[in-house]
C-alpha positions in Angstrom: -55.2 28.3 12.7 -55.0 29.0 16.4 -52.0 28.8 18.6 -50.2 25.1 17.8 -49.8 23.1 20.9 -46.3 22.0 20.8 -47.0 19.2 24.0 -50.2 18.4 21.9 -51.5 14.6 23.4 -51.9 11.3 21.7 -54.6 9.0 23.2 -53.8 7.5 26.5 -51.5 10.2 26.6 -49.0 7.9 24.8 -46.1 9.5 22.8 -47.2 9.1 19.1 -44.8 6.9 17.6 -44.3 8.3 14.2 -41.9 6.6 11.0 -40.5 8.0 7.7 -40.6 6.5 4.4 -37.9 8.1 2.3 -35.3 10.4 3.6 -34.1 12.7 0.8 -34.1 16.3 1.0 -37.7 17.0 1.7 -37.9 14.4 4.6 -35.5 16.9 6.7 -38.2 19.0 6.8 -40.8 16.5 8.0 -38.4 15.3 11.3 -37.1 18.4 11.8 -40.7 19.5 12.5 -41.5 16.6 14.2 -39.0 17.2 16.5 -39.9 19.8 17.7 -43.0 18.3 19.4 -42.3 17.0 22.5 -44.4 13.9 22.3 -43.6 12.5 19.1 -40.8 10.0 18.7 -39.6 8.9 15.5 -39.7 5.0 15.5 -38.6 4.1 12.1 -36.8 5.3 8.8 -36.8 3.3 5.4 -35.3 3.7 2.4 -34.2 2.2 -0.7 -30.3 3.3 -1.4 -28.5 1.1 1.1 -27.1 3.2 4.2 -29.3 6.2 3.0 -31.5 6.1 6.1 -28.8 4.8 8.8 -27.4 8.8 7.5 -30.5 10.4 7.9 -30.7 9.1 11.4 -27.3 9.6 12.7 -27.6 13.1 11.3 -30.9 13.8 13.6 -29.6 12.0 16.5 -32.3 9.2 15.8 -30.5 6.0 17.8 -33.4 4.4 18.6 -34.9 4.3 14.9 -35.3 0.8 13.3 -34.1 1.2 9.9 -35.0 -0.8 6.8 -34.1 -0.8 3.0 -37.8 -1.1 1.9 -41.3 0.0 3.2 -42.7 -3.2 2.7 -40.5 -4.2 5.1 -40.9 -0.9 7.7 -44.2 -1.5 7.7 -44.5 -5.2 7.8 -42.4 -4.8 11.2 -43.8 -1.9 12.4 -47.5 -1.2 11.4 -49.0 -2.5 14.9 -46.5 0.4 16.6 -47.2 3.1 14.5 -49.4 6.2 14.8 -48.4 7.7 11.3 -46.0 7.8 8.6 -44.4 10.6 6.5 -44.3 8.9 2.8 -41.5 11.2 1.1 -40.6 9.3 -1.3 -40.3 10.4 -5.2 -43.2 11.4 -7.0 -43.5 8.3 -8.6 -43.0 6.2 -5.7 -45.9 7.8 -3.8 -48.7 5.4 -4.5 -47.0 2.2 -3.1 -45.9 3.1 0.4 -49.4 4.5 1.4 -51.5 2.0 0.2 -49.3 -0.4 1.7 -49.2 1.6 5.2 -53.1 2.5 4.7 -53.7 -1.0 4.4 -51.9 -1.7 7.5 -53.9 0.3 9.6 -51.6 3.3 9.4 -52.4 6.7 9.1 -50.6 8.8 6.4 -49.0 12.5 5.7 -47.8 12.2 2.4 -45.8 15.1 0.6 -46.7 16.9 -2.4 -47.8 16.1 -4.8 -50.7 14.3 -4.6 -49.4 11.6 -7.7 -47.5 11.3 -10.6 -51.0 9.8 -12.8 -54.3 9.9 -11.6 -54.6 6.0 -11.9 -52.0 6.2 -8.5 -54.2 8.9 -6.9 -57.5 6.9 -7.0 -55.4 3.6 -6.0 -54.7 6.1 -3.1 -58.0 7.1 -2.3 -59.4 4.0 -2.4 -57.1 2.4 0.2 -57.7 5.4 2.3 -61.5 4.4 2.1 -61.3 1.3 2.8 -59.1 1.4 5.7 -60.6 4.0 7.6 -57.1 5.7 8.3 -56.0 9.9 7.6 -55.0 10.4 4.1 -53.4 14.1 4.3 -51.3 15.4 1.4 -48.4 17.8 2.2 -49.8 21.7 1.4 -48.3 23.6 4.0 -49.1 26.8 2.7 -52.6 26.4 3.2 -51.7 27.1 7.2 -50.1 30.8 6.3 -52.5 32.9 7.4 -52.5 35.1 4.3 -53.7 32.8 1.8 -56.7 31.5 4.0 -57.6 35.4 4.1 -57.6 35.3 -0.1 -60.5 32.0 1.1 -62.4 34.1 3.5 -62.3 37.6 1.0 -63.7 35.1 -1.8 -66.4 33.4 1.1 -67.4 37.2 2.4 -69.2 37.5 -0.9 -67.6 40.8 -1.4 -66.3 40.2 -4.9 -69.5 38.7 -6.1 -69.7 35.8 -8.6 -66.0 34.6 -9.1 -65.8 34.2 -13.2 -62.3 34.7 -14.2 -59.1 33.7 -12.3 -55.2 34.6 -13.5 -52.4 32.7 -11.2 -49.6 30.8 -11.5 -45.4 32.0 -10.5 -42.3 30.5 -10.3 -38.7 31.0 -10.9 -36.6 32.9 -12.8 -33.9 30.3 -12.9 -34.2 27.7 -9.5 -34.9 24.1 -11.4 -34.1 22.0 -8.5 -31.4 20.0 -9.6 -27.7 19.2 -8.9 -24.5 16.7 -9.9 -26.2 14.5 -6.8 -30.2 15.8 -6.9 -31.6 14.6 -9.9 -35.2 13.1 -9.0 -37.1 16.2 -9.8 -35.6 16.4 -13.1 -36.2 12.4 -14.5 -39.7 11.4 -15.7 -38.7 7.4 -14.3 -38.7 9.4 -10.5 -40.4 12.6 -11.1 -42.9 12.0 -13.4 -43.3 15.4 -13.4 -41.9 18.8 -13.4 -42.9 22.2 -12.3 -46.0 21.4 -12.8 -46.2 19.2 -10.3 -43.3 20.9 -8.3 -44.8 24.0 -7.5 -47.6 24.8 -10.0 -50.0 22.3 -7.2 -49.4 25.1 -4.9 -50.4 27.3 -7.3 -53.8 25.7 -8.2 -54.8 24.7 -4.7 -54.2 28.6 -3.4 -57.1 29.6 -6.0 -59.1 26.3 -5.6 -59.7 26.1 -2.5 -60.8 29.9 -2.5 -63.3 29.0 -4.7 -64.6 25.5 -3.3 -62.4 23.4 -5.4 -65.3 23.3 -8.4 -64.4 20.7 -10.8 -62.8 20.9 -13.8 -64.3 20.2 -17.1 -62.0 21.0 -20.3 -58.2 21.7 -20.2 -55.9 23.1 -23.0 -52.3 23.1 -22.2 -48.6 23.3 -23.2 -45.5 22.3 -21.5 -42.0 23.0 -22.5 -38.5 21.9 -21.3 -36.1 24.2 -23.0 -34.3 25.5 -20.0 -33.9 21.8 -18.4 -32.0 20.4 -21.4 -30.2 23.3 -22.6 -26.4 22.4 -20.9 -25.5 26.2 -19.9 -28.7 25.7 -17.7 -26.5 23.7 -14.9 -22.9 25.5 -15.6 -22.3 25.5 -11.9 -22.7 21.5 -12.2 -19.0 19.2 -13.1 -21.5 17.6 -16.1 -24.1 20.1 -17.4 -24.7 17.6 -20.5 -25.4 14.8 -18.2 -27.9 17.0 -16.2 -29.7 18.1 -19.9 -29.7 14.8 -21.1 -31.2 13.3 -18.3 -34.1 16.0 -18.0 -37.4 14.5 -18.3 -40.1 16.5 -17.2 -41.5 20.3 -17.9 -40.0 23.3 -16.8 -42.5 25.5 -17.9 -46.4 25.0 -18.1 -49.5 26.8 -18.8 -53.0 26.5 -19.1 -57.3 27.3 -19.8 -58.8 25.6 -17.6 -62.8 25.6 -17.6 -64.1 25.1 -13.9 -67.6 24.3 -12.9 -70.1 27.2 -12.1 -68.7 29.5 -15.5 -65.3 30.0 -13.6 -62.3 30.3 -16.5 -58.8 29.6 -14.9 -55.8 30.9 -16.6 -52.7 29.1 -15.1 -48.8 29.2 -15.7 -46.2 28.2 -13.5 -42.1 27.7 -14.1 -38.8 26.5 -13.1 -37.4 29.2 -15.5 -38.4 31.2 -17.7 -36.6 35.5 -19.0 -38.7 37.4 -17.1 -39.4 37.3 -12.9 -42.7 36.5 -12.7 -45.2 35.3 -14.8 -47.6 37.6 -13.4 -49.8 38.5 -10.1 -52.8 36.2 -9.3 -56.3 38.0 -10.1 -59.1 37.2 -8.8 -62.6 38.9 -11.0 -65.5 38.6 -9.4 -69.3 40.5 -10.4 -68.6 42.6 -7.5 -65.0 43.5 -7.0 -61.6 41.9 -8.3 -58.7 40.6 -5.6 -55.0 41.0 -6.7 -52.1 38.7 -4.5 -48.8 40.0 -5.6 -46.7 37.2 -6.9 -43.3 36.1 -5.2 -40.1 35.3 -6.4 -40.2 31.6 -5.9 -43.2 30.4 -4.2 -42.6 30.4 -0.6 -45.8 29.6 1.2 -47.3 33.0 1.6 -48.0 36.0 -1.0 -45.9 38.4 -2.0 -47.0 41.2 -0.4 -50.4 43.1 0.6 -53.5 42.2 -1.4 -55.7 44.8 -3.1 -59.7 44.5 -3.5 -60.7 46.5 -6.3 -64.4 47.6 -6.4 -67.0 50.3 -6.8 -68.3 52.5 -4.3 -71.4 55.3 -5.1 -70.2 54.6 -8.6 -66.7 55.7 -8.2 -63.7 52.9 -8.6 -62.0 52.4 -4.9 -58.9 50.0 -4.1 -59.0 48.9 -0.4 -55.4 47.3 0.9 -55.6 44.0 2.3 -52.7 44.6 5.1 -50.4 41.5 4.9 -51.0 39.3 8.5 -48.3 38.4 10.8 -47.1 35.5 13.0 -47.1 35.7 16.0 -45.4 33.6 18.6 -46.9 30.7 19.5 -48.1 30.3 16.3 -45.2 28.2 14.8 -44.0 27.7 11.5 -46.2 26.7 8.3 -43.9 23.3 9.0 -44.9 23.0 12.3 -48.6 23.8 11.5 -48.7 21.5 9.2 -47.4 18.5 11.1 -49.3 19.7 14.1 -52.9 19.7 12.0 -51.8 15.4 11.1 -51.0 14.9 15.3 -54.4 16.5 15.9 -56.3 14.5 13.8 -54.5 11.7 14.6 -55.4 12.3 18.7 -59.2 13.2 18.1 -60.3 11.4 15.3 -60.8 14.3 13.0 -60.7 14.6 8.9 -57.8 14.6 6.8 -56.9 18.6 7.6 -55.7 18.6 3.4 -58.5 16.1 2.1 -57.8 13.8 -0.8 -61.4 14.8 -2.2 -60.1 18.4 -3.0 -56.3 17.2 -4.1 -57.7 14.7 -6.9 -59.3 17.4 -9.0 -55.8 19.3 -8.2 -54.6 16.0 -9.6 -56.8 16.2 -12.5 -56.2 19.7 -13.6 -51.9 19.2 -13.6 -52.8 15.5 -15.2 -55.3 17.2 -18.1 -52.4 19.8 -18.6 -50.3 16.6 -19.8 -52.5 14.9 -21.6 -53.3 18.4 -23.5 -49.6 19.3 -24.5 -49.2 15.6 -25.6 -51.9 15.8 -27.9 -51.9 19.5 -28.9 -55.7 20.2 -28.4 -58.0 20.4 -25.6 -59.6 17.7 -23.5 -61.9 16.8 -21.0 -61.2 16.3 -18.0 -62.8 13.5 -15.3 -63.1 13.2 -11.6 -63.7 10.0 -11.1 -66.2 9.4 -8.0 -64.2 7.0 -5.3 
């Protein structure tokens, strides 16, 4: 992405008028980058724990915001004043507040992931279509300059016919959960875990380096036995309460078959003994890519990238030097809310399209249904 244009320009030259549905954690995030642009102002907050967003806006300085206890009623107010809405809402409270602003003639920026069941997502994509508005999903890292190289190695046709991909990372101990943060852990908010968590950043760094091919079988596992084991949360005042009330997977992994004879081998965690679950590989016909893993997935890789090839017959490694910001650029935050106010001001595509994040969807959906049953299945795109 080029320079981000902090005083970017709604139509008319109006301020964009911009409101927030759910202010938890990862809602922070979203205003704090909003912020920093000039010509936004945030209008509205909603949320459903009484007070919750009255905080959230004295904390940001926010007087002027109109708060409400429900998005029905945010948007019911609001919808004819809005430009665009964060939804950041729990996973399983995604589908709701953007059909409900989509169908209000509101464009959306809703954060990661794309669903909790792909029944949701197509709701989603369907309201999208039929309003007209921008549907963009939350995958900031796709702005870090470093994974859209690992896109334009894969496009440069240097490492041939893509037949084999290894990825996946996590944590060595980082499940996100507290005595007062508990909706990534429950399946009634969650849905899902790590899976969902992190593991869609995971899948969409590859993906999309491959042209998001669809996927046709998955067989996968899921485990939880970090998230209810009590000595997991011993810095918590109830570590039984915190493994009792874990829902979701901590660990997952995956074979996923991909359209075009590409085989995906996938793992991702919240914790797991050992400090990564291994690099991402790339094996092409031509040459092979290797992105060193990080630590916990940060948005970026975890260090140069090496192309691996053959030259007169002899095996050479060429180093991939890692790329740099530099200022003006902003922040993968910034870039990210900047690539919705653009589209928003010019009329352009979703800058994360739903088409690509539903077969996303599919794959950490197919990777349920697979552990559930304990065999393979097929997996379907459905056409929207």
């Amino acid at each position: 992405m080029a320079r981000i244009d902090l005083n970017v320009k709604n139509k008319g030259g109006e301020k964009f008028r911009i409101a927030v549905i759910g202010t938890g954690g990862i809602a922070h995030s979203h205003v704090r980058s909003y912020l920093t642009f000039p010509n936004v102002e945030i209008v509205a907050l909603a949320d459903i724990v009484p007070g919750k967003a009255a905080k959230f806006a004295a904390e940001f300085g926010l007087d002027k915001a109109r708060i409400y206890e429900s998005h029905e009623a945010l948007l019911d107010a609001e919808a004819g004043n809005l430009d665009g809405v964060s939804v950041c809402t729990y996973n399983c409270q995604h589908a709701a507040p953007t059909v409900y602003a989509l169908d209000r003639g509101v464009n959306v920026l809703l954060e990661k992931p794309f669903s909790a069941t792909m029944e949701e997502a197509v709701e989603m994509m369907r309201a999208e279509k039929r309003s007209g508005k921008i549907l963009t999903v939350g995958f900031q890292p796709r702005f870090d300059k470093n994974m859209q190289m690992i896109k334009r190695i894969v496009d440069s046709g240097e490492l041939g016919r893509v037949y084999y991909i290894q990825t996946g990372g996590g944590r060595r101990r980082g499940i996100p959960a507290g005595d007062n943060r508990t909706s990534f852990i429950r399946r009634d908010t969650a849905g899902i875990g790590a899976l969902a968590d992190i593991g869609c950043y995971s899948l969409d760094m590859v993906l999309r380096a491959v042209g998001y091919p669809k996927p046709l079988t998955v067989s996968g596992f899921t485990t939880d036995y970090f998230g209810k084991d009590p000595e997991t949360y011993q810095n918590s005042r109830d570590p039984q309460r915190l493994a009792d009330m874990f829902g979701v997977d901590d660990f997952a992994g995956a074979l996923i078959r991909l359209e075009g004879g590409i085989n995906l081998d996938f793992r991702i965690a919240w914790a797991m003994n050992v400090n990564t679950p291994g690099d991402t590989i790339i094996l092409g016909t031509k040459g092979g890519l290797r992105i060193p893993s990080t630590d916990c997935w940060n948005g970026t890789t975890g260090g140069p990238m090496t192309v691996y090839r053959q030259l007169a017959g002899q095996p050479v490694e060429q180093t991939v030097p890692l790329l740099k910001d530099q200022d003006g650029d902003g922040t993968l935050w910034q870039r990210k809310i900047y690539s919705f106010l653009d589209a928003i001001a010019n009329d352009l595509p979703a800058p994360v399209p739903t088409s690509e994040i539903i077969i996303n969807q599919a794959i950490i959906n197919g990777i349920t249904e697979s552990a559930a049953l304990g065999r393979e299945v097929a997996v379907t795109v459905p056409e929207i």
